[in-house]
N, CA, C and O atoms as CSV, one atom per row, in Angstrom:
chain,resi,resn,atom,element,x,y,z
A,1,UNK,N,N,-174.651,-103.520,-34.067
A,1,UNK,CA,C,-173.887,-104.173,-35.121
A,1,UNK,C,C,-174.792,-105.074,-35.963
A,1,UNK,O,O,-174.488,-105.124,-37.154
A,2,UNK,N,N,-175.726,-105.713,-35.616
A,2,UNK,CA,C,-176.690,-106.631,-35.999
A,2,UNK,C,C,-177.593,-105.805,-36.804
A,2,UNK,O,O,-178.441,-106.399,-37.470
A,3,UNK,N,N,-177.549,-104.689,-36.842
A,3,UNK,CA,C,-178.933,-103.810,-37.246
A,3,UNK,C,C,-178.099,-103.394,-38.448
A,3,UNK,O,O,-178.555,-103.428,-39.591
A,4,UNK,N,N,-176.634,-102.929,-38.102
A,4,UNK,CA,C,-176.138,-102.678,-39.675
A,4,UNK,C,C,-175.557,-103.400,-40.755
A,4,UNK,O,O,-175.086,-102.933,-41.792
A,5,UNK,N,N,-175.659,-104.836,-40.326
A,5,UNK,CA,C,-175.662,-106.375,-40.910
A,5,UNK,C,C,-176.986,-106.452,-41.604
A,5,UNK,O,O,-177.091,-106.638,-42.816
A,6,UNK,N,N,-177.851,-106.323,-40.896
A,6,UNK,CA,C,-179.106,-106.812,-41.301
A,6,UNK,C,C,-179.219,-106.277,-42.610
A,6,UNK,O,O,-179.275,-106.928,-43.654
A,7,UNK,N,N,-179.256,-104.792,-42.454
A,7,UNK,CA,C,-179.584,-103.559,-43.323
A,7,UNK,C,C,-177.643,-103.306,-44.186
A,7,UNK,O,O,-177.351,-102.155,-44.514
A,8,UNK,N,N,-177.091,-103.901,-44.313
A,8,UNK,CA,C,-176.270,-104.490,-45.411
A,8,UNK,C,C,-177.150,-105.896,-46.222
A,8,UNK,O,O,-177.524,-105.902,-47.394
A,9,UNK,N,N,-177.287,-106.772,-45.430
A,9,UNK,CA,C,-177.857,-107.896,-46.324
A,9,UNK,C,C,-178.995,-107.355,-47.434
A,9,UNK,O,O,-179.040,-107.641,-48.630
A,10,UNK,N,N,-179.970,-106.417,-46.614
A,10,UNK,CA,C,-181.395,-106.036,-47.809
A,10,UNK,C,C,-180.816,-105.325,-48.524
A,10,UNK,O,O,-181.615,-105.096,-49.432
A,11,UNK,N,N,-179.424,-104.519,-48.825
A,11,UNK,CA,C,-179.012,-103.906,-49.734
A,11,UNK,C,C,-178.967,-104.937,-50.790
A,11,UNK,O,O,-179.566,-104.937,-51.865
A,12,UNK,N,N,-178.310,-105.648,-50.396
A,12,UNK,CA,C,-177.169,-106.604,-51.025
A,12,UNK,C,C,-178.220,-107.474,-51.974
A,12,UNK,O,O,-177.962,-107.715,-53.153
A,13,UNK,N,N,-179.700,-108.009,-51.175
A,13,UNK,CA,C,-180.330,-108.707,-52.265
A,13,UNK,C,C,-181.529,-107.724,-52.849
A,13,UNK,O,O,-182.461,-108.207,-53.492
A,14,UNK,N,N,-181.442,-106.460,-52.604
A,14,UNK,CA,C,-182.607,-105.453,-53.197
A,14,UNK,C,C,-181.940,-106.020,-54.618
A,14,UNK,O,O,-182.613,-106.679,-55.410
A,15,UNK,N,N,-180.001,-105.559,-54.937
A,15,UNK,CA,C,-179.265,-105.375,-56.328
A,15,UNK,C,C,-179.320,-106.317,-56.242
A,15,UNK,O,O,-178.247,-106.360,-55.641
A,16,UNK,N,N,-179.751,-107.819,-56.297
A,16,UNK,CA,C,-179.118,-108.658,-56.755
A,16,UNK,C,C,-179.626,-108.888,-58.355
A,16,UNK,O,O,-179.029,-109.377,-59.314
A,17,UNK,N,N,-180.857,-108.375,-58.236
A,17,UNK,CA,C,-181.640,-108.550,-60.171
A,17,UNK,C,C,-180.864,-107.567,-60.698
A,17,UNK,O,O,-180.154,-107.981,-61.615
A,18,UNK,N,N,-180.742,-106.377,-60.438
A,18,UNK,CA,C,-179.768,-105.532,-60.959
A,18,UNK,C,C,-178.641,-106.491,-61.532
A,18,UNK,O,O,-178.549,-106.560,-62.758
A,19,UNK,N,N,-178.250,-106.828,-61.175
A,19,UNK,CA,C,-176.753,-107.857,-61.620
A,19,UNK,C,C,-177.401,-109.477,-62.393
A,19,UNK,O,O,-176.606,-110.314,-62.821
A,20,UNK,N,N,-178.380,-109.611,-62.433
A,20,UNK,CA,C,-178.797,-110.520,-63.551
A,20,UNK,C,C,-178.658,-110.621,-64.374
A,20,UNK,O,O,-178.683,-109.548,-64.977
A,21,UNK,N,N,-178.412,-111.744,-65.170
A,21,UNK,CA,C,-178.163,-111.701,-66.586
A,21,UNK,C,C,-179.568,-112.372,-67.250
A,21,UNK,O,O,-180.186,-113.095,-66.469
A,22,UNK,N,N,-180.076,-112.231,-68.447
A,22,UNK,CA,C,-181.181,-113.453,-68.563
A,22,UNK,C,C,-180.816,-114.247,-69.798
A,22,UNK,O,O,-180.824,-113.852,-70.964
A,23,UNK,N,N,-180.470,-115.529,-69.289
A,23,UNK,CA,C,-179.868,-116.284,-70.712
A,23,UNK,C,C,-180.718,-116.904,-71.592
A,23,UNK,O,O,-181.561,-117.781,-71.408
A,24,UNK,N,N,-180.436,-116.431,-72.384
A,24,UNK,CA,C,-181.309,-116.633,-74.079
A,24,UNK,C,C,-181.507,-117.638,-74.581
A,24,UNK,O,O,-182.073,-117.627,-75.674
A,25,UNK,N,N,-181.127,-118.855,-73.993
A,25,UNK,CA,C,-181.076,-120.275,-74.050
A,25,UNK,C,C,-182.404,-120.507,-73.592
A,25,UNK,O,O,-183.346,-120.927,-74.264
A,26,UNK,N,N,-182.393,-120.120,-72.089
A,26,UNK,CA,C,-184.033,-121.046,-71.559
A,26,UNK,C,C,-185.114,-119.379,-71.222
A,26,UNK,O,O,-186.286,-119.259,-70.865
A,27,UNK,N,N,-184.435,-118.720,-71.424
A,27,UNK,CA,C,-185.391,-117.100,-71.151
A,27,UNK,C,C,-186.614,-117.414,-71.529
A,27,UNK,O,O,-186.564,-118.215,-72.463
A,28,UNK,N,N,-187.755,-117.125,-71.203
A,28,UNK,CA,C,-189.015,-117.179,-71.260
A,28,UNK,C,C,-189.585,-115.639,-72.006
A,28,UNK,O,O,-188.851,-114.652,-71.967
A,29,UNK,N,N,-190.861,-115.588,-72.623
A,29,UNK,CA,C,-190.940,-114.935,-73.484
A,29,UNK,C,C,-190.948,-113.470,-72.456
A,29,UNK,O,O,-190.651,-112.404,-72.996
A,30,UNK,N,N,-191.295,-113.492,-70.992
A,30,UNK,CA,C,-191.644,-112.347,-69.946
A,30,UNK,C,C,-190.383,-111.881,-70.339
A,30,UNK,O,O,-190.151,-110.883,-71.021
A,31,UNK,N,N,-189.288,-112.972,-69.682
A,31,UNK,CA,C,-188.130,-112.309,-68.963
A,31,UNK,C,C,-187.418,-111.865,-70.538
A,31,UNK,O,O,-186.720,-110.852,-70.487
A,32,UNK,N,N,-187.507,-112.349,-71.527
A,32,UNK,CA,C,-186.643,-111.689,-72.814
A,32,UNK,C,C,-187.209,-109.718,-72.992
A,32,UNK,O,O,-186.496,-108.715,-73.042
A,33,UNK,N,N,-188.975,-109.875,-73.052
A,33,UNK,CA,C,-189.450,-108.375,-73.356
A,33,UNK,C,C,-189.161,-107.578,-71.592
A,33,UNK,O,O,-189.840,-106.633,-71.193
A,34,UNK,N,N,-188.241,-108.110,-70.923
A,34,UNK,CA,C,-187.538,-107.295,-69.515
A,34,UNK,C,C,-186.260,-106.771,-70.313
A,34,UNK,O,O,-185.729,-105.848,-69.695
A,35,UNK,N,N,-185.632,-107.078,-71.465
A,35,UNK,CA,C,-184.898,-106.775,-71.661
A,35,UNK,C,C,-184.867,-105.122,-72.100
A,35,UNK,O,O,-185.984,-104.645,-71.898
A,36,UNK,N,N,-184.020,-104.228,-72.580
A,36,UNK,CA,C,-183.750,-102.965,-72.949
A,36,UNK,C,C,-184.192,-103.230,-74.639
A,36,UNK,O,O,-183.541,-104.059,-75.276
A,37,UNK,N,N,-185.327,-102.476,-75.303
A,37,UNK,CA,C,-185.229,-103.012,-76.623
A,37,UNK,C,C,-185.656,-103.916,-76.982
A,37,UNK,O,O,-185.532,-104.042,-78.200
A,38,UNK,N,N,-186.395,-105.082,-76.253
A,38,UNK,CA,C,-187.027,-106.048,-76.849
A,38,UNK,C,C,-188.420,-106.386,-76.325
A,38,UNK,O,O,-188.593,-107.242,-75.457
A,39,UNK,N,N,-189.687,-105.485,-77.041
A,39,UNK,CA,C,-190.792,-105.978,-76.786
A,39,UNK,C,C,-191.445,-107.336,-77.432
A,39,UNK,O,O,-190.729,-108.103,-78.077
A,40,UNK,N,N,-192.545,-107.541,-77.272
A,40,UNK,CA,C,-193.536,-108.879,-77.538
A,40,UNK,C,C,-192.715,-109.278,-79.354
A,40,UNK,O,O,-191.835,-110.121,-79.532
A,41,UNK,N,N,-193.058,-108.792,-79.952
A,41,UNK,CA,C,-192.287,-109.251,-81.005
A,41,UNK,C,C,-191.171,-109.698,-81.301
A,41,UNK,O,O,-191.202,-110.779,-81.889
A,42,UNK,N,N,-190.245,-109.287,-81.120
A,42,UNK,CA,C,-188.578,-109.480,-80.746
A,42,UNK,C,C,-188.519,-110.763,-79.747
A,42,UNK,O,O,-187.687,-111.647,-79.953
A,43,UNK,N,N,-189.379,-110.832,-78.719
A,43,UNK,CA,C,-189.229,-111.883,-77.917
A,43,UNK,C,C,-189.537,-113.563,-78.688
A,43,UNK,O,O,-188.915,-114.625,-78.727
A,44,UNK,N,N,-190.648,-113.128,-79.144
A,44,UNK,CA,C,-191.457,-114.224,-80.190
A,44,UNK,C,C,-190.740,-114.528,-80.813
A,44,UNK,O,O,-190.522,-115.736,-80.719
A,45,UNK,N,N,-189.731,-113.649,-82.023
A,45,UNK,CA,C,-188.865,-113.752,-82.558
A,45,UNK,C,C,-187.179,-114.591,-82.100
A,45,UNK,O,O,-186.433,-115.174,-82.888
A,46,UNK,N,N,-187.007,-114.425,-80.876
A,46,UNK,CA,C,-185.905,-114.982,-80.555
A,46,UNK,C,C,-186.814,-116.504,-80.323
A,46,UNK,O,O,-186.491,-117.401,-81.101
A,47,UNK,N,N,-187.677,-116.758,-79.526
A,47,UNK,CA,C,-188.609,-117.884,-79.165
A,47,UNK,C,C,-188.527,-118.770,-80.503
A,47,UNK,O,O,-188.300,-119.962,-80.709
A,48,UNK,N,N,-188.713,-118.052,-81.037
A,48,UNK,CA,C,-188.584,-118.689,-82.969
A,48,UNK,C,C,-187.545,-119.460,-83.275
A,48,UNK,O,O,-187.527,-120.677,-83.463
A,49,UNK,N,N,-186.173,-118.226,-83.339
A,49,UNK,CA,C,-185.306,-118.832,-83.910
A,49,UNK,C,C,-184.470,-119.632,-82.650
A,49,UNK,O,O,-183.274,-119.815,-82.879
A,50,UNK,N,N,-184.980,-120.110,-81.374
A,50,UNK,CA,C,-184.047,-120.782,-80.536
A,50,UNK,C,C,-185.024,-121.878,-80.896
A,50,UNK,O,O,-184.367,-122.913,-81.008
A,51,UNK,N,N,-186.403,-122.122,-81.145
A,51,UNK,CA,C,-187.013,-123.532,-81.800
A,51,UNK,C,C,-186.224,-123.662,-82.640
A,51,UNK,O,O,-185.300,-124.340,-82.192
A,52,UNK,N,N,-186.008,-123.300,-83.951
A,52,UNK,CA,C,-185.768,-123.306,-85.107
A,52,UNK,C,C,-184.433,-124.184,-85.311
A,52,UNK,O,O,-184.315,-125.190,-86.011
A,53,UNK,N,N,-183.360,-123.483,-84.439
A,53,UNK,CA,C,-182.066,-123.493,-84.746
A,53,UNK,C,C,-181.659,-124.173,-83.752
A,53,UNK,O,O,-180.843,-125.018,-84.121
A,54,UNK,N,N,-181.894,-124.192,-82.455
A,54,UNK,CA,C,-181.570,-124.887,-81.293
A,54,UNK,C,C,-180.826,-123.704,-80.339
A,54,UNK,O,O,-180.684,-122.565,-80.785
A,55,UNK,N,N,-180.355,-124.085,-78.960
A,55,UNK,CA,C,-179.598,-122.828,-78.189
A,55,UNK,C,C,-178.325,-122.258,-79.200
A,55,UNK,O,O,-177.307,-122.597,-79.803
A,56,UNK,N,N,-179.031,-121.368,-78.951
A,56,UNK,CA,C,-177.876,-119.991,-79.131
A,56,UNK,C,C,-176.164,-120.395,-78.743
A,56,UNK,O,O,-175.777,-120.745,-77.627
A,57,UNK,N,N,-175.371,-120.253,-79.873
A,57,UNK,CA,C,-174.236,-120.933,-79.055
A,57,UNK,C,C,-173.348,-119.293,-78.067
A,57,UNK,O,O,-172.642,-119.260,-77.059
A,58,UNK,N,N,-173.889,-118.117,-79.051
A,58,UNK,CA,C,-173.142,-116.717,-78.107
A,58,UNK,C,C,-174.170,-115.737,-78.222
A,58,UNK,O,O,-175.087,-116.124,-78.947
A,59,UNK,N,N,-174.329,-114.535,-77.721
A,59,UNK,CA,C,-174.646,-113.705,-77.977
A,59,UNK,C,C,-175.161,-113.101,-79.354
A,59,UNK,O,O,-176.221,-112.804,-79.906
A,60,UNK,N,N,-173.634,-113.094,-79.611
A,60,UNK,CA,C,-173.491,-112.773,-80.992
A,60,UNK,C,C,-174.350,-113.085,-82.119
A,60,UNK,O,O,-174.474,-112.185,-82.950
A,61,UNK,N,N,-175.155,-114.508,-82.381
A,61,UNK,CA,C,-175.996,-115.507,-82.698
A,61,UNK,C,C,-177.390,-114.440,-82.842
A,61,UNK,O,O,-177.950,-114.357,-83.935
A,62,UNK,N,N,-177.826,-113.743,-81.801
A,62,UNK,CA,C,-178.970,-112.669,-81.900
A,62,UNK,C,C,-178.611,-112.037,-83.143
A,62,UNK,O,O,-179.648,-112.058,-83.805
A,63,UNK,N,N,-177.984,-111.658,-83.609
A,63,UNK,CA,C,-178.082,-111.026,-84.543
A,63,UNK,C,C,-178.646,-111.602,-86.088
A,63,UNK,O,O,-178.687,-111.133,-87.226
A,64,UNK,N,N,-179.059,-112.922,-85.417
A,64,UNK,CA,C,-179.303,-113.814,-86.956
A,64,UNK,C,C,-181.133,-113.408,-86.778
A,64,UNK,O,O,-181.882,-113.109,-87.708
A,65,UNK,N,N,-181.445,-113.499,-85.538
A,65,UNK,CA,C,-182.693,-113.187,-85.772
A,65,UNK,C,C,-183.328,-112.163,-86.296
A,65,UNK,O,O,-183.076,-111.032,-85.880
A,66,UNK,N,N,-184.210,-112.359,-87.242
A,66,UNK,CA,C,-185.320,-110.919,-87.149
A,66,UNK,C,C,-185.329,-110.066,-86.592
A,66,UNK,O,O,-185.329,-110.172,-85.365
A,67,UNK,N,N,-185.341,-108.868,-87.173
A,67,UNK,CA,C,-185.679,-107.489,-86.086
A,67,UNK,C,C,-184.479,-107.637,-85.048
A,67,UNK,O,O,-184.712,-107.293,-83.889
A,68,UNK,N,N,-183.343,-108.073,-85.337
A,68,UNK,CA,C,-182.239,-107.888,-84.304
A,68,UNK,C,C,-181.160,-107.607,-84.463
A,68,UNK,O,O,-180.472,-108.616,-84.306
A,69,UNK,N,N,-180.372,-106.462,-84.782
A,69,UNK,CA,C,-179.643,-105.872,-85.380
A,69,UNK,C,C,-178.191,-105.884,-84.460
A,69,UNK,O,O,-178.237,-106.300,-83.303
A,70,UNK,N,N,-176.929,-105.409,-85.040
A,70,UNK,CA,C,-175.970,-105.225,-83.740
A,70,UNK,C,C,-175.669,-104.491,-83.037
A,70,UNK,O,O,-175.018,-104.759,-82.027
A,71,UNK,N,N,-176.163,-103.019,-83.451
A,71,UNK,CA,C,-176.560,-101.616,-82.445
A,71,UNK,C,C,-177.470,-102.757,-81.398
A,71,UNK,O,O,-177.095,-102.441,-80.269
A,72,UNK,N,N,-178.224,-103.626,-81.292
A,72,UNK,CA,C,-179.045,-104.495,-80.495
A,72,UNK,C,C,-178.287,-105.072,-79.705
A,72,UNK,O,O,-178.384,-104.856,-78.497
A,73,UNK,N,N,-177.397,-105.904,-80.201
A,73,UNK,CA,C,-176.805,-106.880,-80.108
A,73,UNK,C,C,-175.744,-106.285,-78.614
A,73,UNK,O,O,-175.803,-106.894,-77.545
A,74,UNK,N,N,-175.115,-105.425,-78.746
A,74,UNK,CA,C,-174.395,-104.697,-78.397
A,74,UNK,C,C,-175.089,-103.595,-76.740
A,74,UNK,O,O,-174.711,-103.350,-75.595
A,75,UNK,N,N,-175.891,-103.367,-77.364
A,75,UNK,CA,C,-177.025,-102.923,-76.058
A,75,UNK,C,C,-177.308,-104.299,-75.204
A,75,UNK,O,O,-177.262,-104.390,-73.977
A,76,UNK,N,N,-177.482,-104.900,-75.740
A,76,UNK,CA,C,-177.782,-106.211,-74.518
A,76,UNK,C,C,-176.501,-106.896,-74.183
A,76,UNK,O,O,-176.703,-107.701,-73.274
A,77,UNK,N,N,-175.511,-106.882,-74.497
A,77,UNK,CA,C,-174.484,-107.353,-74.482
A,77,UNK,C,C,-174.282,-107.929,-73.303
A,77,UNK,O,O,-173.956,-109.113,-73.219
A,78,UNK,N,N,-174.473,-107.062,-72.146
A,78,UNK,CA,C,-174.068,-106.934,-70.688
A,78,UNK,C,C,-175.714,-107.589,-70.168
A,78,UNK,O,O,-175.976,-108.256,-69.168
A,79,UNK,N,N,-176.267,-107.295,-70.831
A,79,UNK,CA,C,-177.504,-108.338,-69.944
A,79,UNK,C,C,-177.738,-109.289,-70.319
A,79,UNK,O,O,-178.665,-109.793,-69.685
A,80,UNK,N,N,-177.367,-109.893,-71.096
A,80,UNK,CA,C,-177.676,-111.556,-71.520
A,80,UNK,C,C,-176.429,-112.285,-71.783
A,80,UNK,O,O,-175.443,-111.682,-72.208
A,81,UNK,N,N,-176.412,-113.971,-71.477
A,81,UNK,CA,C,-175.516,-114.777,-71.691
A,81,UNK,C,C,-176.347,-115.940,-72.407
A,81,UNK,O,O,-177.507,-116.307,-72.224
A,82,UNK,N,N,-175.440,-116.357,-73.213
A,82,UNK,CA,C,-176.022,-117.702,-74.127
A,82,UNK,C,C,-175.546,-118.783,-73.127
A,82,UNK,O,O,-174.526,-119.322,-73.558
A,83,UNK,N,N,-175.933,-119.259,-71.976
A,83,UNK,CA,C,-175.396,-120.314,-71.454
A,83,UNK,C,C,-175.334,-121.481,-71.898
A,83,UNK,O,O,-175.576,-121.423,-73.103
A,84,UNK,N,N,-175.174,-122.329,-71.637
A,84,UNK,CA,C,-175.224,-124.256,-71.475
A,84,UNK,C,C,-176.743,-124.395,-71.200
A,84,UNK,O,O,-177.548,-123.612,-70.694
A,85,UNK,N,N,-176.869,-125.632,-71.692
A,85,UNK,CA,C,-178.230,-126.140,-71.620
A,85,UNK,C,C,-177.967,-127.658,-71.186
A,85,UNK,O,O,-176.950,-128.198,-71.622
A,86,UNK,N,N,-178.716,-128.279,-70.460
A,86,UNK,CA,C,-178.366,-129.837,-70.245
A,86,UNK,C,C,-177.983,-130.285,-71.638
A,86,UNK,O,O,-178.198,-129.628,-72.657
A,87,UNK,N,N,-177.530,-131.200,-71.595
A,87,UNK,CA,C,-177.258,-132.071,-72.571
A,87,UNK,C,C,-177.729,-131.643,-73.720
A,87,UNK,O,O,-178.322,-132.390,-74.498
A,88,UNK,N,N,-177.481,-130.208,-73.976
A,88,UNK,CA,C,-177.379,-129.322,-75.154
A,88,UNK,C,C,-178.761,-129.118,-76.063
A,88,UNK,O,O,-178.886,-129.104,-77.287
A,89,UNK,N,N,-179.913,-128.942,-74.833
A,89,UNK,CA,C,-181.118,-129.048,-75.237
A,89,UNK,C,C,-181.627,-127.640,-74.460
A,89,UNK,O,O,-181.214,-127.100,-73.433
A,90,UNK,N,N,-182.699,-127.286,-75.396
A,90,UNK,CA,C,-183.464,-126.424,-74.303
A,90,UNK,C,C,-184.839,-126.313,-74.075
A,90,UNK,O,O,-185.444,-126.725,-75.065
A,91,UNK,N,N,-185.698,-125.873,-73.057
A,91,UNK,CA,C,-186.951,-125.829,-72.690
A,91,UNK,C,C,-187.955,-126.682,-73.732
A,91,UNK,O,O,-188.621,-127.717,-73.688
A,92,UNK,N,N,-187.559,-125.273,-75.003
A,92,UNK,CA,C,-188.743,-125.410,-76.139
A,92,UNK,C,C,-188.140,-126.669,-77.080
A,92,UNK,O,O,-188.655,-126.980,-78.154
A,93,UNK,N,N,-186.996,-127.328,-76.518
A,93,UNK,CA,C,-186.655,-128.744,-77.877
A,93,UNK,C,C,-187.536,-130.113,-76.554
A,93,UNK,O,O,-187.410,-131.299,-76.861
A,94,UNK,N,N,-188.224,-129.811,-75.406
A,94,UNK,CA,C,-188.773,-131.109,-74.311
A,94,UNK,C,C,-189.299,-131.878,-75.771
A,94,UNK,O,O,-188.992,-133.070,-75.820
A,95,UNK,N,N,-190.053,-131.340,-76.961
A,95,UNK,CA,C,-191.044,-132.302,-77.293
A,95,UNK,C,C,-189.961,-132.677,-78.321
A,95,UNK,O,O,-190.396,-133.787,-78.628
A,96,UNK,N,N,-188.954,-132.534,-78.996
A,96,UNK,CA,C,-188.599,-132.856,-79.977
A,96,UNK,C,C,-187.859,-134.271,-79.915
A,96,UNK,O,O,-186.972,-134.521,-79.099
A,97,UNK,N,N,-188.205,-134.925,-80.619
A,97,UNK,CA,C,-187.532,-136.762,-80.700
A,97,UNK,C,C,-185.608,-136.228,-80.464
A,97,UNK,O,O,-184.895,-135.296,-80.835
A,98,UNK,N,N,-185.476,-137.327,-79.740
A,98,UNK,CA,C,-183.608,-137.064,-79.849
A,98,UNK,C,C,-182.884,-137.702,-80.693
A,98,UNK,O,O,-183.220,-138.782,-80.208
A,99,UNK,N,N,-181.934,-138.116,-81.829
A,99,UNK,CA,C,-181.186,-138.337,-82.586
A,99,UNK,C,C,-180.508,-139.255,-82.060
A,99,UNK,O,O,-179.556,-139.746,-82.668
């Protein structure tokens, strides 16, 4: 019984990236070009406009960037979430003065 517990659990966390989402808020430039459709450019590009503009408030929001269309938008749909950010900041705003 222990042996087919065990060998349930390594199933269970082999999928667990399978079921990841990577949120576009703090995503790093690796984990964005992991996405379906978005190599080194596209990544840079979102990197851009989340400096630029601040977190992403949906998904939907990708589509303002460069090179990111909603045939895009729509393909990633299911793999990315615009989450929450602390106190409505993210990674790339650490250096920016606060208001």
């Amino acid at each position: 019984m222990w042996k087919k517990l065990l060998q349930l659990l390594i199933i269970v966390l082999l999928a667990l990236p399978v079921w990841a989402q990577v949120d576009i808020n703090t995503a790093t430039q690796s984990e964005l070009e992991s996405l379906p459709g978005i190599g080194p450019t596209k990544a840079r590009a979102i990197l851009e406009y989340r400096r630029q503009h601040g977190p992403f408030q949906s998904v939907d929001e990708l589509a303002k960037v460069k090179g990111i269309g909603p045939a895009t938008v729509e393909r990633l749909r299911s793999e990315v979430i615009a989450g929450p950010t602390r106190r409505g900041r993210t990674d790339t705003d650490r250096d920016k003065p606060r208001r």
